[in-house]
C-alpha positions as CSV (number, residue, x, y, z in Angstrom):
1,X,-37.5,-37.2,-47.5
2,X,-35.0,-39.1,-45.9
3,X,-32.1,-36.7,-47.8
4,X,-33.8,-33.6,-45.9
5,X,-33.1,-35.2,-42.5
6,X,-29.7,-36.6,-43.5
7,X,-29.0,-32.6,-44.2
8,X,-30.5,-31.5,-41.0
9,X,-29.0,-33.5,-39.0
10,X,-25.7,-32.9,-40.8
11,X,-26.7,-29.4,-40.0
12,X,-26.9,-29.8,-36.4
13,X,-23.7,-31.9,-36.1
14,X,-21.8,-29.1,-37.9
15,X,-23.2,-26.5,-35.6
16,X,-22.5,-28.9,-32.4
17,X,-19.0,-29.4,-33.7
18,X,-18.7,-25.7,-34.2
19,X,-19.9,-24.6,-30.6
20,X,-17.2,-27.4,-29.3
21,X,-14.5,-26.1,-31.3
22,X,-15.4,-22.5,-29.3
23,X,-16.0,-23.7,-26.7
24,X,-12.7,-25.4,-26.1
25,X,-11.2,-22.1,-27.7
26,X,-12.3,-19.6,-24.7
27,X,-11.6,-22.3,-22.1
28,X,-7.6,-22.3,-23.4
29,X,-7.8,-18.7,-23.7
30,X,-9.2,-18.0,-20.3
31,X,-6.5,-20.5,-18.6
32,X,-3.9,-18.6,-20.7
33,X,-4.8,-15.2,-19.4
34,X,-5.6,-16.4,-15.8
35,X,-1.7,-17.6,-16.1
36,X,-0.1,-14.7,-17.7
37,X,-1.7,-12.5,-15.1
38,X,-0.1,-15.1,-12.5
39,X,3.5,-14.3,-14.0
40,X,2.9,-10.2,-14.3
41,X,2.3,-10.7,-10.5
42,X,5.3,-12.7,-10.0
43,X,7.1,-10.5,-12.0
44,X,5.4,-7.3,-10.1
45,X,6.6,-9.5,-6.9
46,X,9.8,-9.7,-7.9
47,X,10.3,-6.4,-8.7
48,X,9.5,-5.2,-5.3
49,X,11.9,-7.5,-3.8
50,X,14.7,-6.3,-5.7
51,X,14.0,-2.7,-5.3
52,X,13.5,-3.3,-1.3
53,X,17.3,-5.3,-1.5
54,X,18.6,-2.2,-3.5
55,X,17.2,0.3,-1.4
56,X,18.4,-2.0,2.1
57,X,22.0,-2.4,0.7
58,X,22.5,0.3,-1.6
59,X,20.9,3.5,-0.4
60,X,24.2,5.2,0.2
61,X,25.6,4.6,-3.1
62,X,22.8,4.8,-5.3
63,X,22.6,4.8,-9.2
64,X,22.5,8.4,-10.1
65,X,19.6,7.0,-12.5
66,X,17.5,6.3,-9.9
67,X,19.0,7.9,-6.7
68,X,16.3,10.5,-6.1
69,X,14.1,7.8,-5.8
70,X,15.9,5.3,-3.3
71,X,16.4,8.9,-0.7
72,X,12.0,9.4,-1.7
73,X,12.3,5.8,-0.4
74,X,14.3,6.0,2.8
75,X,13.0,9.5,3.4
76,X,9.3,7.8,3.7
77,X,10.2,5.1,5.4
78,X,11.9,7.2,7.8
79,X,8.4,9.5,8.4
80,X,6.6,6.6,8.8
81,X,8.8,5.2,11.5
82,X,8.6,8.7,13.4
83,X,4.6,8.9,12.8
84,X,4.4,5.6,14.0
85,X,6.6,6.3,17.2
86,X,3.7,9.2,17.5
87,X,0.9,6.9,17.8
88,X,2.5,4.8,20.2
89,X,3.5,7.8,22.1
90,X,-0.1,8.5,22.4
91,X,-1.4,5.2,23.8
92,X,1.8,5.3,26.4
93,X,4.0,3.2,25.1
94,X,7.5,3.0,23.6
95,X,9.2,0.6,21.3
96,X,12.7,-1.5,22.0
97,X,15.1,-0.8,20.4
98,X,16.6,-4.3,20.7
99,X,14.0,-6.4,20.3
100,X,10.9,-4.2,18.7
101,X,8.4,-4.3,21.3
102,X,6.0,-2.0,22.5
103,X,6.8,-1.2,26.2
104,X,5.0,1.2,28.5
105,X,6.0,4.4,28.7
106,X,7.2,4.5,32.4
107,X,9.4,1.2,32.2
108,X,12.8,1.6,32.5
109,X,14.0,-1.8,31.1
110,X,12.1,-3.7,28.4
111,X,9.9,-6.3,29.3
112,X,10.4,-9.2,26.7
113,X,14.1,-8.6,26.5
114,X,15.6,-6.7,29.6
115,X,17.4,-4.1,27.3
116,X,17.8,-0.5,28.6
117,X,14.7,1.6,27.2
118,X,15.4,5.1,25.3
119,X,13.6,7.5,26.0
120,X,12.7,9.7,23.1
121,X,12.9,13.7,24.2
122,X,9.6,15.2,24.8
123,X,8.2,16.6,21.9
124,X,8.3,20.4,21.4
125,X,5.2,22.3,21.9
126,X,3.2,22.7,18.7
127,X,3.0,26.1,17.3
128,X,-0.6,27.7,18.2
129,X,-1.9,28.2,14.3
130,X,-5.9,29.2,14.9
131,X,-5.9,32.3,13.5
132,X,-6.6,35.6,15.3
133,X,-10.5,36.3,14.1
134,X,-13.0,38.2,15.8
135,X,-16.9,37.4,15.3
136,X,-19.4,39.9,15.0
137,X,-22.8,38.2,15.6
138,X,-25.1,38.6,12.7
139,X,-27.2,41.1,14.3
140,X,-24.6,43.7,15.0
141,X,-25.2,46.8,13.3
142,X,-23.3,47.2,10.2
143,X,-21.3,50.5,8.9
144,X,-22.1,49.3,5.3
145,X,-24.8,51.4,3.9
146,X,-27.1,49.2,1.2
C-alpha cells in the first residue's frame, strides 16, 4: 500500500514540477515579447527622427529614391500650416512670426515679443458652388403620363 502512495505522490511532484517548469517558460516568454515590442518602438522612434532630420536638412536635395516623398512631406506640412492659419483667422487672431504666438487680429505689434505683425492678405471670396436647381413641390402636376 504504501508503494501506491509513494507513486502518487511521485505523480503529483512530477506534475507540480511540470506546471513550474511552464510556468517559468510563459513568464520569460512574455518579458521577452513585452521587450522586443519596446525595441520595434524605439526603433519605430528612431525612424521618425531621422526622416523628420532628413526632411528639415535635406528637402532641397533629396535622394531621387525617396524625393517624391520628402516634397508629399513638406507639401503637407505646408497645408497644414495654411489650414491652421485658417482657424486662427476665424477666432481673430494671427500668429508671430518671430516668436509663434497667437496675437489678435487688430494688433499691430506682437504682444509677447514687440515684433511687427504681418498681416496675411484677405482671403479671396470663395466661389458660390450650390448648384442652380429649381424645386417643384410634390403636388405640382406632372407632364408624365403613367
Amino acid at each position: 500500500m504504501s508503494d501506491i502512495f509513494d507513486k502518487i505522490g511521485q505523480t503529483f511532484s512530477d506534475i507540480g514540477d511540470s506546471v513550474s517548469e511552464k510556468s517559468k517558460y510563459v513568464a520569460e516568454t512574455a518579458k521577452l515579447n513585452a521587450k522586443i515590442l519596446q525595441e520595434k518602438s524605439s526603433i519605430g522612434s528612431n525612424y521618425s527622427d531621422i526622416g523628420r532630420y532628413y526632411v528639415e536638412h535635406f528637402s532641397d536635395n533629396a535622394d531621387p529614391g525617396i524625393s517624391d516623398k520628402v516634397l508629399a512631406v513638406v507639401k503637407s506640412k505646408e497645408l497644414i500650416c495654411e489650414m491652421e492659419s485658417k482657424i486662427l483667422a476665424l477666432k481673430g487672431y494671427v500668429k508671430c512670426t518671430a516668436c509663434g504666438a497667437n496675437v489678435p487680429f487688430e494688433d499691430k505689434f506682437c504682444g509677447k515679443c514687440g515684433a511687427l505683425l504681418e498681416k496675411p492678405a484677405a482671403p479671396a471670396p470663395e466661389e458660390d458652388i450650390t448648384p442652380n436647381v429649381s424645386v417643384v413641390p410634390d403636388d405640382a402636376p406632372s407632364d408624365d403620363k403613367v
